[in-house]
C-alpha positions in Angstrom: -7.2 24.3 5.5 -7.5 25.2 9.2 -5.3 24.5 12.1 -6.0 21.8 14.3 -8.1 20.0 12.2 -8.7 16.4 14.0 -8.1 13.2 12.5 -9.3 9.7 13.4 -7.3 6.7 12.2 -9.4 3.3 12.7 -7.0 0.6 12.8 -3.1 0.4 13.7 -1.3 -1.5 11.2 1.4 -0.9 9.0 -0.5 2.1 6.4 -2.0 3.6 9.7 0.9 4.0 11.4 2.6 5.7 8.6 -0.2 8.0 7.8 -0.3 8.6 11.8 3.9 9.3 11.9 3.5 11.8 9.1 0.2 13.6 10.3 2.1 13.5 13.7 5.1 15.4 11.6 2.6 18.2 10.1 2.0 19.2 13.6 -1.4 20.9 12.8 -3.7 18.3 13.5 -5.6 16.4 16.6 -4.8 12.7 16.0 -7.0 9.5 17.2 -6.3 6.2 16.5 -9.0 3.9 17.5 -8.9 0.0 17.1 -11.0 -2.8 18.2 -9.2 -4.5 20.2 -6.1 -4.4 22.6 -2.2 -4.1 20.4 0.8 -3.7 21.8 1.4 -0.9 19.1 -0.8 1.3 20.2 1.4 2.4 23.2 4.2 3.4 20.3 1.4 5.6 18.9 0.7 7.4 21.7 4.6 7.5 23.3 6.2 8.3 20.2 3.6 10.0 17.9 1.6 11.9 20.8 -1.5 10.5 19.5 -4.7 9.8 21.5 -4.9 5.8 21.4 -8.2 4.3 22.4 -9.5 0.7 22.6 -13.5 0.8 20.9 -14.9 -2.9 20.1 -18.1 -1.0 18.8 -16.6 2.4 18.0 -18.9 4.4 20.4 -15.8 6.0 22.2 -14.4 7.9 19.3 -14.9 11.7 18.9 -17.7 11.9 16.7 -17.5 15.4 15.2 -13.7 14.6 14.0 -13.3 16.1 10.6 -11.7 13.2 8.8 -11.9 9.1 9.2 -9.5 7.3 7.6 -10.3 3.3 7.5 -7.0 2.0 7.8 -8.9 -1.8 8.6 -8.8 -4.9 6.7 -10.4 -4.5 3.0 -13.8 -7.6 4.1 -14.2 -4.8 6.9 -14.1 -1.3 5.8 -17.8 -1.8 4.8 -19.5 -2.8 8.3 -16.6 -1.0 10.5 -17.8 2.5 8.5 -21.4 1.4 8.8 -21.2 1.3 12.4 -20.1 4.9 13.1 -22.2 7.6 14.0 -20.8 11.1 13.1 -22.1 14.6 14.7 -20.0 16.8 12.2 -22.0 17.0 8.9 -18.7 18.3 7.1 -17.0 14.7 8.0 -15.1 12.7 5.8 -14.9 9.1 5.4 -12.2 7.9 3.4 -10.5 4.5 3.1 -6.8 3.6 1.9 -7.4 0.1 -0.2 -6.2 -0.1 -3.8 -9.1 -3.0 -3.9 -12.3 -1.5 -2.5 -14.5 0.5 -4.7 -15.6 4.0 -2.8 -19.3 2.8 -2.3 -17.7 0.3 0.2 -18.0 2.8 2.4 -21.2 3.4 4.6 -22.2 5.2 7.1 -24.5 8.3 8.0 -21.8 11.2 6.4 -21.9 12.9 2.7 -18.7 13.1 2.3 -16.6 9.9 1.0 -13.4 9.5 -0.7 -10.5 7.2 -1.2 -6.7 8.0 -0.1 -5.1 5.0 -1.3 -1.1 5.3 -1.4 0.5 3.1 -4.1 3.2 1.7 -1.9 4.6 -1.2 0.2 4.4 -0.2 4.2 5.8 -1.9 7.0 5.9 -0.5 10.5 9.9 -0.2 10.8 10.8 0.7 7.6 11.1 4.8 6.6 9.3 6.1 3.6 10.0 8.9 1.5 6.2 10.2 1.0 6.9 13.0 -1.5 7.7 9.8 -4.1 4.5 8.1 -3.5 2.2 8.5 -5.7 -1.6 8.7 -3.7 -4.7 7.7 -6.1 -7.5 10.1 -4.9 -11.1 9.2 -5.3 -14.4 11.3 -3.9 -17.9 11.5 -4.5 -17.9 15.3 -5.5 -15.5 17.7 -7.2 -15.5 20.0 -3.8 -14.5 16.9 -2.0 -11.7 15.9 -4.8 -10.7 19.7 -4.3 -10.6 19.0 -0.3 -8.6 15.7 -0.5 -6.1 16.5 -3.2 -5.5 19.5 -0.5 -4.3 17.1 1.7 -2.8 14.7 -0.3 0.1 17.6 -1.2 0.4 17.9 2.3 2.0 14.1 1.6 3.1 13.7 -1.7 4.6 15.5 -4.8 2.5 13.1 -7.1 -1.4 13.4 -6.2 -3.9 11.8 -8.7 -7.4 11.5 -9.1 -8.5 8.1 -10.4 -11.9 6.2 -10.3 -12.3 3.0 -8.3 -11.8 0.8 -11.7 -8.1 2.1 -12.6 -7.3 1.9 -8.6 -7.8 -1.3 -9.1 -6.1 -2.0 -12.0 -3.1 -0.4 -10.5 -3.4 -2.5 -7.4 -3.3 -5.4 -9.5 0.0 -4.0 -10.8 1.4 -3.5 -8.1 1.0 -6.9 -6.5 2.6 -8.0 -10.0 5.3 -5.7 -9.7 5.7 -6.2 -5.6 4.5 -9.1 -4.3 4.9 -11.2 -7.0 8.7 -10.2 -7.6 9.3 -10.2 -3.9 8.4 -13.7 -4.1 10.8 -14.3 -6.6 12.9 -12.8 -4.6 12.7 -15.3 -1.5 12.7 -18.1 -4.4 16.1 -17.1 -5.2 16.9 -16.6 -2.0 16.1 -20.3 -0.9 17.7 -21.4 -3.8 20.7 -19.9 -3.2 20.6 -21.2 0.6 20.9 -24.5 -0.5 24.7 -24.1 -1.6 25.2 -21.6 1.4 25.4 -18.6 -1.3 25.0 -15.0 -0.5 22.3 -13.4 -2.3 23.2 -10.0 -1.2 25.4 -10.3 -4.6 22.2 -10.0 -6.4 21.5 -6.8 -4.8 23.7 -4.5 -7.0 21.6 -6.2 -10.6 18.5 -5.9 -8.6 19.1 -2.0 -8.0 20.4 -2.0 -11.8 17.3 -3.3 -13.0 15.4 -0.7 -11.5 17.6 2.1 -12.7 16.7 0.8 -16.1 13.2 1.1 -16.0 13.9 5.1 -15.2 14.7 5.3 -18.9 13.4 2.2 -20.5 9.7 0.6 -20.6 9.9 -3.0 -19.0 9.9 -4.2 -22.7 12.8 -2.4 -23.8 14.7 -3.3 -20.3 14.4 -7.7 -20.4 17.2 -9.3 -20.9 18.5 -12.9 -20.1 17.9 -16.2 -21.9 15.0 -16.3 -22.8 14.9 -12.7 -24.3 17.6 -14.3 -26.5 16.1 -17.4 -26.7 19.4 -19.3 -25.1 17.9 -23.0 -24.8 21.2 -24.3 -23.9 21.2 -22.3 -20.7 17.7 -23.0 -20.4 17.8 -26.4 -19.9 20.9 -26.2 -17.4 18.6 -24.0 -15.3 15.9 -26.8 -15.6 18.2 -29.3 -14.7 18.8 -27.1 -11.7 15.6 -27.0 -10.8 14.4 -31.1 -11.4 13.6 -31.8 -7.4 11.5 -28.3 -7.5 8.4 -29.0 -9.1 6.8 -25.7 -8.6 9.4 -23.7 -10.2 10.3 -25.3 -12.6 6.5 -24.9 -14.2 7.0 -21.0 -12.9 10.5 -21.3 -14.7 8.6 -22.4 -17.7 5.4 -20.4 -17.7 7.6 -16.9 -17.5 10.2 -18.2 -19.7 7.2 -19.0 -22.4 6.0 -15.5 -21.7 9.1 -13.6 -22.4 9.6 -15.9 -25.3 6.2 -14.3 -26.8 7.3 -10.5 -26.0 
């Protein structure tokens, strides 16, 4: 791949300012990162990444003969922001990062087209480790699949290609596996809060639980009551819950599910 390759980033939110701090790390490529309207964040792109930052309602200020664009926007508008770019370079490559979006969502007058989508949780102030995240490669020729895995080792020790139906199905996992237990989370959190209990003392089973799964299928790993089917501690956890009408039918509906494993 040649030096100074440059790189436009549309959008500046948590997954483009990761993919922005690593590029920035590789220190062989020309970075933009374009976004519709004023943020405050874009002036920690440019001070602390070196990036070139610019403010493009219509994206008609962007370098047009850039040699990748990654849409790092909103999944409702990766399909009108790509259909309003016009691109010089005829090798350009539009790719998105959405788990969600099939790769036709992109438009746009370029032949190239792929999907970058790393299966992980960003937020701008937390680090990441990006050799242990997986990235699901899609593109619309085996040239371009060639191309993109390319620069997905550049990033990541575990590169895969996958079509736009098992992205999705793994983005549905993952919002099982992190949003959905990092509601949990809070839930045990508040419910903890009410006796004025710590539930940093959850933290070392939480870590433990993950361990597991290093060795063990998520079958093979349950435990708890109703694993055993323990209805005595069962109901003392209802009773617990009796003013909380939403978990309590959560309680039960996973409780009914494990109870059928």
């Amino acid at each position: 791949m040649p030096n100074k390759l440059t790189m436009v980033i549309i959008g500046c939110g948590n997954v483009a300012w990761h993919l922005a701090e690593k590029l920035s790390s590789l220190k062989k490529y020309n970075i933009y990162v374009v976004n519709h309207k004023e943020n405050l964040i874009l002036e920690k792109f440019s001070s602390k990444l070196k990036c070139v930052t610019l403010v493009d309602p219509n994206f008609e200020l962007l370098p047009t003969g850039a040699d990748f664009y990654f849409f790092c926007v909103k999944d409702e508008f990766i399909k009108s922001t790509s259909s309003k770019l016009g691109i010089s370079n005829p090798r350009a490559v539009f790719l998105h990062t959405s788990g969600s979006v099939d790769i036709k969502g992109l438009e746009g007058n370029v032949k190239h087209k792929a999907v970058f989508y790393p299966l992980q949780s960003f937020s701008i102030n937390t680090k990441v480790d990006w050799k242990k995240i997986p990235i699901l490669i899609e593109a619309n020729s085996k040239p371009l699949e060639k191309l993109v895995t390319e620069l997905g080792i550049q990033f990541s020790n575990d590169v895969t290609p996958v079509n736009s139906k098992q992205r999705l199905l793994y983005h549905l996992a993952a919002v099982f596996v992190n949003n959905f237990s990092n509601y949990l989370y809070s839930a045990a959190d508040d419910l903890l809060k009410t006796e004025k209990l710590q539930f940093k003392l959850l933290l070392p089973l939480i870590e433990n639980t993950y361990n597991k799964l290093q060795v063990l299928t998520p079958l093979e790993a349950q435990t708890g009551p109703a694993k055993r089917k323990d209805n005595v501690t069962i109901n003392k956890h209802l009773n617990l819950l009796e003013k909380n009408k939403e978990l309590t039918e959560l309680y039960k509906l996973i409780t009914k599910q494990i109870e059928k494993q």
